[in-house]
C-alpha positions in Angstrom: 0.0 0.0 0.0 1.5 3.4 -1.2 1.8 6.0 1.7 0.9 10.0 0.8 3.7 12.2 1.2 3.4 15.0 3.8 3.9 17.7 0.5 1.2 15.5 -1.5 -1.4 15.9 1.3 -0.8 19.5 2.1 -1.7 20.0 -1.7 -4.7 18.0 -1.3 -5.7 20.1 1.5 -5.0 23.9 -0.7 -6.9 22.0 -3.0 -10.1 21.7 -0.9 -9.3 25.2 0.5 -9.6 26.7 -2.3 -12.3 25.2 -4.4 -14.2 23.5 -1.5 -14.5 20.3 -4.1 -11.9 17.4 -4.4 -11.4 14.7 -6.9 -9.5 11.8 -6.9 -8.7 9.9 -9.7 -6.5 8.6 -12.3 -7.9 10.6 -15.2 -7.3 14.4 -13.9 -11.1 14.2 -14.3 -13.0 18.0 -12.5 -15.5 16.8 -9.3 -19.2 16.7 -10.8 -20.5 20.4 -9.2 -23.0 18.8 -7.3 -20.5 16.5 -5.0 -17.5 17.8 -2.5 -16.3 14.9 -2.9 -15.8 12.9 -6.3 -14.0 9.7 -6.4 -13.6 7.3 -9.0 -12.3 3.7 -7.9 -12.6 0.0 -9.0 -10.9 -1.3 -6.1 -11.3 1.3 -3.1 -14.4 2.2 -0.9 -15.0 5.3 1.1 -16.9 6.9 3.9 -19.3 8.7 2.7 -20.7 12.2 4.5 -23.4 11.9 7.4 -26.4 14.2 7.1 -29.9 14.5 8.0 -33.1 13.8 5.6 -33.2 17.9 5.2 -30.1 18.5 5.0 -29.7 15.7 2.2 -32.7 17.3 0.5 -31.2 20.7 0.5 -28.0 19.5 -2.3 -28.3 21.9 -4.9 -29.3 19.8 -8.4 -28.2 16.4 -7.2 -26.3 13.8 -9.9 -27.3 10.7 -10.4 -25.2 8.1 -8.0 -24.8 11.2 -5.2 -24.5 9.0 -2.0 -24.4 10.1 1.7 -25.5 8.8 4.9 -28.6 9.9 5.6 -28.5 9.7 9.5 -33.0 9.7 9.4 -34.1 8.3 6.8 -35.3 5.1 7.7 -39.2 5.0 8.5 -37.8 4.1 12.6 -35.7 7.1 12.7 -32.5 6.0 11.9 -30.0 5.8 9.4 -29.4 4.3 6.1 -26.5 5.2 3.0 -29.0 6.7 0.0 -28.2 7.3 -3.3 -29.8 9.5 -5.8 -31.2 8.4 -8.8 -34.0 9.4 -11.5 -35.3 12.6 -9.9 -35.2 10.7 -6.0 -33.3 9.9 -3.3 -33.4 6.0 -2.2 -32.2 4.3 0.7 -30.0 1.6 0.2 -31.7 -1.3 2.9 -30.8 -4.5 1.8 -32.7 -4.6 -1.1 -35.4 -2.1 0.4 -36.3 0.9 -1.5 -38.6 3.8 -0.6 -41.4 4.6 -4.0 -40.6 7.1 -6.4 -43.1 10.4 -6.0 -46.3 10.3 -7.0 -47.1 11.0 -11.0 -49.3 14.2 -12.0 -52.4 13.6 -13.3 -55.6 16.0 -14.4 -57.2 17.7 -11.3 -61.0 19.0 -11.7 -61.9 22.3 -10.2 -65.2 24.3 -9.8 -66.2 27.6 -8.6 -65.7 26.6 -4.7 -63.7 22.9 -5.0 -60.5 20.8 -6.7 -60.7 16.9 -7.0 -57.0 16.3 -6.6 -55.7 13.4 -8.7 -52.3 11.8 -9.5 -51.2 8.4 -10.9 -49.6 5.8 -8.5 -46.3 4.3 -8.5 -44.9 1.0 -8.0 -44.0 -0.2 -4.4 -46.0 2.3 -2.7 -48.4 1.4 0.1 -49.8 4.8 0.9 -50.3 8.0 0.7 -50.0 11.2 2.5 -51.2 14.6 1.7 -50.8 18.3 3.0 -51.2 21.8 2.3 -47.9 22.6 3.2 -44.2 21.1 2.4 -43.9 18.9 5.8 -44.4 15.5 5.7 -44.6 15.1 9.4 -48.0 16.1 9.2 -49.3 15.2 6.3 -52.4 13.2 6.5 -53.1 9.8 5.6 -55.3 9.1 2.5 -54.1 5.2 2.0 -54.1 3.5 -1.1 -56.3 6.1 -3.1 -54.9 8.4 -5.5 -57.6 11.3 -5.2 -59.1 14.0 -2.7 -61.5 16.0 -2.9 -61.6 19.4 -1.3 -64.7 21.7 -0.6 -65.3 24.9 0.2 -62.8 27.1 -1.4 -62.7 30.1 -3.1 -63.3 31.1 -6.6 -60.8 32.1 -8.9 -58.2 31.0 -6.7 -54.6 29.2 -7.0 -54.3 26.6 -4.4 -50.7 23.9 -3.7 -51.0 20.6 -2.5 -48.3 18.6 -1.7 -48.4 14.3 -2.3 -46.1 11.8 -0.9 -45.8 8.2 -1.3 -44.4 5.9 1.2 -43.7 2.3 1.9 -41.6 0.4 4.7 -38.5 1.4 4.1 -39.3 5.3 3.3 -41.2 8.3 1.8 -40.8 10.0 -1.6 -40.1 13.4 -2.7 -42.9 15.3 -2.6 -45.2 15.5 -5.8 -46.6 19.3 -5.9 -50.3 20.0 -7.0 -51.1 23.2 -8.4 -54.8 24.2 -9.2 -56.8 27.4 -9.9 -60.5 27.4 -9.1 -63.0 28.3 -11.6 -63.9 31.8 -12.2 -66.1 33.6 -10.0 -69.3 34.6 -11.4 -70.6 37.3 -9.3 -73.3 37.9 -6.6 -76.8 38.8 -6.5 -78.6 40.6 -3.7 -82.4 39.7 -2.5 -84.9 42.4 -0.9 -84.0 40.8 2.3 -80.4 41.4 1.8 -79.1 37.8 1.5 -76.0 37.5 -1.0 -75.9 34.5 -3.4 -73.0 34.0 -5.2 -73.9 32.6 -8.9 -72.4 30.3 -11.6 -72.8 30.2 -14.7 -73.5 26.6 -16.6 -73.8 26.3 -19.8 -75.7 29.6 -21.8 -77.5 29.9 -17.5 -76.1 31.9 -14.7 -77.9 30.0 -11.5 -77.8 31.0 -8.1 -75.3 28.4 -5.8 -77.5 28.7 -2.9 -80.9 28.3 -2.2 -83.7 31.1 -1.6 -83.5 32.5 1.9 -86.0 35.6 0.8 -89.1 36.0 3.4 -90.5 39.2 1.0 -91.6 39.2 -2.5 -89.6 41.2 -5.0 -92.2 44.1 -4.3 -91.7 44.5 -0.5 -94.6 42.2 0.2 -93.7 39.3 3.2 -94.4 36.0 2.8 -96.7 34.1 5.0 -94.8 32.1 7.5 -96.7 29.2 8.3 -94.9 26.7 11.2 -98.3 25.0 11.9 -98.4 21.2 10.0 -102.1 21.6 9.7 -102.1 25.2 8.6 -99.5 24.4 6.2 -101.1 21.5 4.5 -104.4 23.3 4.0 -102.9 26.3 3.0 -103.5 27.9 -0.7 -101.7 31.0 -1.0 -98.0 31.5 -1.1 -96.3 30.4 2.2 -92.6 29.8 3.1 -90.9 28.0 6.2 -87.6 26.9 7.5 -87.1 23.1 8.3 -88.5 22.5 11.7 -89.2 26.0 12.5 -85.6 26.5 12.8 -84.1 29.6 11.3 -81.2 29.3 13.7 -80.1 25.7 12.4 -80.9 25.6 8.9 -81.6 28.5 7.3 -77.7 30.0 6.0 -76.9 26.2 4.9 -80.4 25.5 3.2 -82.2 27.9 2.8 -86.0 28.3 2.8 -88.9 26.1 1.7 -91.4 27.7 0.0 -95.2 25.9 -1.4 -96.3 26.1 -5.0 -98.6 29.3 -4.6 -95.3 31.2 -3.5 -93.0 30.2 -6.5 -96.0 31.1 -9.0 -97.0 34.6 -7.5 -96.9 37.6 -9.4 -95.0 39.9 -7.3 -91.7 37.6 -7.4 -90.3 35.6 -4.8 -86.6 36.1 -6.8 -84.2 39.2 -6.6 -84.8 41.3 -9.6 -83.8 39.9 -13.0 -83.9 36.7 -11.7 -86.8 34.0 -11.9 -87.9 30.4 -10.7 -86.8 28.3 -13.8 -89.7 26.5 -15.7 -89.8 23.2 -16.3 -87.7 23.6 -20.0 -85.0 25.8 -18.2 -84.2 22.9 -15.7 -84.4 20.5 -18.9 -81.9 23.0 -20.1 -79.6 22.4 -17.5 -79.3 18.8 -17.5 -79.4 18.2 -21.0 -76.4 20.3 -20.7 -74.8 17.9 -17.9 -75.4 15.2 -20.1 -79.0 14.2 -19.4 -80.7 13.6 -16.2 -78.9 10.0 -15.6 -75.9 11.3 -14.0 -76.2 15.0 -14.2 -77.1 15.0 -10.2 -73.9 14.0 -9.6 -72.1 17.3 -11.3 -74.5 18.9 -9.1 -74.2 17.9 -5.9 -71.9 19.6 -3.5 -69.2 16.6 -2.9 -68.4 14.8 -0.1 -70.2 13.5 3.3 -70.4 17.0 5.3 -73.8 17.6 4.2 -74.6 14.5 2.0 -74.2 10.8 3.3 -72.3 8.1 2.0 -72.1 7.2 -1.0 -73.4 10.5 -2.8 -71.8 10.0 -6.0 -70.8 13.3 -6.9 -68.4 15.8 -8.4 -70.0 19.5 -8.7 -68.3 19.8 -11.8 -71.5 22.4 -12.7 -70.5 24.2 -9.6 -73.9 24.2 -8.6 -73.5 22.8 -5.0 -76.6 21.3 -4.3 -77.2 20.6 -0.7 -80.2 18.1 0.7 -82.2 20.8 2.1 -85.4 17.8 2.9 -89.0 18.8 2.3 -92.4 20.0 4.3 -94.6 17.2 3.3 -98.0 18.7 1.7 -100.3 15.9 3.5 -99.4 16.0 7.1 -96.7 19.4 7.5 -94.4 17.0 8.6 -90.6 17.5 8.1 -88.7 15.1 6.1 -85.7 14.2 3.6 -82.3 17.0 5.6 -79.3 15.9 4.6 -81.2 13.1 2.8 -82.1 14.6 -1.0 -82.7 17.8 -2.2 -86.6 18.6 -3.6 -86.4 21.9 -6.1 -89.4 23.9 -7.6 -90.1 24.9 -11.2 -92.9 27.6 -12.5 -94.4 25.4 -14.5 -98.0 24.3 -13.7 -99.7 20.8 -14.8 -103.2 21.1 -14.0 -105.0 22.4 -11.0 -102.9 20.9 -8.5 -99.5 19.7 -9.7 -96.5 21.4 -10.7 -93.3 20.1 -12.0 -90.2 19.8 -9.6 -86.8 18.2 -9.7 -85.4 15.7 -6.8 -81.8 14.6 -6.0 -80.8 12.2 -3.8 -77.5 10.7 -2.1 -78.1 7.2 -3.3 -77.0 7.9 -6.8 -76.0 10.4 -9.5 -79.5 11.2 -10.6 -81.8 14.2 -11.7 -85.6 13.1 -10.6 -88.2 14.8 -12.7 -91.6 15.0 -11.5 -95.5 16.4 -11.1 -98.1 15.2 -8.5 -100.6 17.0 -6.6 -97.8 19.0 -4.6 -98.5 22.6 -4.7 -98.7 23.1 -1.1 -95.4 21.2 -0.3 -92.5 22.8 0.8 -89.3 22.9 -0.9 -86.0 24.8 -2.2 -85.8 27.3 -4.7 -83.4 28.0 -7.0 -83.3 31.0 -8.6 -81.8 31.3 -12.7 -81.1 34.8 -14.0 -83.4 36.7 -16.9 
């Protein structure tokens, strides 16, 4: 074994004093810019340098084959050699790898929510998700490569950040980056109740129900909380669900019977209108017809609607299951079960039609009985 003279290893150390990078070799080869230390060898080892998981991830455009001790790595805290290769850093654990990161795939926003997506990757056998860069507090979402997110803002940029894991590690993180859709505007009732609207298709719709206890005119409503009164009553007539303004009425709004929707003086905010019957046709022939257009609009998720509401409120519309005053008995029925919505459109004496949507499936119901004095939402759909 050849021993270093005392003048050869003072060079070496000007060397790394001056251009804080060293290479040994046989070639007279430069250091790759991302190492302090390149060495090429077929029949020497080395020590590599110790350094935490941050620190590790703070290198500077990292070559392929980079290798340190990473002294945190493992999923139990403690350390393993890692080498970086294709875009990641792996630990080197007898054959153990952590997965690559997660592959970006199309997200889906509306006016007020993203569905995240991305594409899996081999050897994972989770996943965690957060809003910031940390993954020791990301959250857990398992095997599934998608989450849905509710109640954001419109026209607004939101990052997400996806990691997948395994045994023997986590990846780099993958980084989402969505904008919601554009915000439509507001609209003002007498009562002074601010929708906010969206517009789908050649229709601008409100994205909340009615809350409105006066006619367009100044006129009020009848509140009727009696289940006899309100079963026999034929004139226009508007309640919250159980008598209980406090509970439900900013989430769902009123309901309102028949004679209410149809009276002259308005029960909408100026140039705006109960849709008839062909402008809700209008709407879900534009989602695709009424076999699966409930499900683009339906707000998503289970804080208002139950498992399994199939939905994606791709329309933006945000349907919420605002139940029903039954027109027999008075009786409440239906929260947080299915949505009941009036149109203007008369058939006969006593019916009217109405649309239905409920968290069983992905459907538009269509409908006319002899319902004019039940109670149920309104949407309002601009001039």
């Amino acid at each position: 074994m050849k021993k270093i003279s005392l003048f050869t290893l003072l060079l070496l150390i000007k060397g790394s004093l001056l251009f804080s990078q060293v290479a040994i070799n046989v070639d007279g080869s430069s250091p790759n810019n991302s190492a302090l230390l390149d060495v090429k060898s077929n029949n020497k080892g080395f020590l590599p340098p110790r350094m935490t998981r941050a620190e590790m991830n703070a290198i500077p455009n990292p070559a392929d084959g980079l290798i340190v001790f990473c002294t945190d790595c493992r999923m139990d805290g403690k350390g393993v050699l890692s080498t970086f290769m294709n875009g990641n850093w792996n630990s080197l654990n007898f054959n153990c790898f952590p997965p690559s990161a997660p592959v970006m795939a199309t997200n889906t926003p509306s006016t007020s929510s993203i569905i995240w997506d991305w594409k899996g990757v081999p050897y994972a056998t989770g996943y965690k998700g957060n809003t910031t860069n940390d993954y020791s507090t990301a959250m857990e979402l398992d095997t599934v490569t998608t989450k849905t997110e509710t109640g954001l803002a419109c026209n607004t940029t939101y990052t997400r950040y996806v990691w997948a894991y395994n045994g023997c590690g986590y990846s780099q993180p993958l980084t989402l980056t969505q904008t919601t859709l554009a915000c439509d505007g507001t609209v003002t009732d007498i009562d002074g109740n601010v929708y906010h609207t969206v517009t789908i298709g050649t229709q601008t719709w409100m994205v909340e129900n009615l809350k409105t206890t006066k006619y367009c005119n100044g006129n009020p409503i009848t509140n009727v909380t009696d289940n006899a009164n309100w079963a026999a009553f034929s004139m226009g007539a508007y309640c919250w669900y159980n008598n209980d303004a406090a509970t439900y009425k900013e989430t769902y709004g009123a309901l309102y019977n028949w004679y209410a929707v149809a009276d002259g003086r308005n029960i909408a905010p100026a140039g705006w209108h109960v849709p008839s019957d062909a402008e809700w046709t209008t709407l879900t022939d534009f989602l695709g017809g009424q076999t699966g257009a409930g499900g683009k609009l339906k707000q998503t998720g289970t804080i208002y609607w139950p498992d399994p509401n199939a939905s994606t409120n791709s329309s933006g519309f945000t349907a919420l299951p605002g139940g029903y005053r039954d027109y027999g008995d008075g009786t409440f029925n239906g929260i947080v079960n299915s949505s009941y919505f009036w149109s203007n459109t008369a058939v006969g004496p006593g019916d009217a039609w109405y649309r239905t949507l409920y968290y069983t499936d992905a459907n538009v119901g269509r409908y006319y009985r002899s319902v004019k004095p039940r109670g149920m939402s309104v949407r309002c759909v601009k001039d």
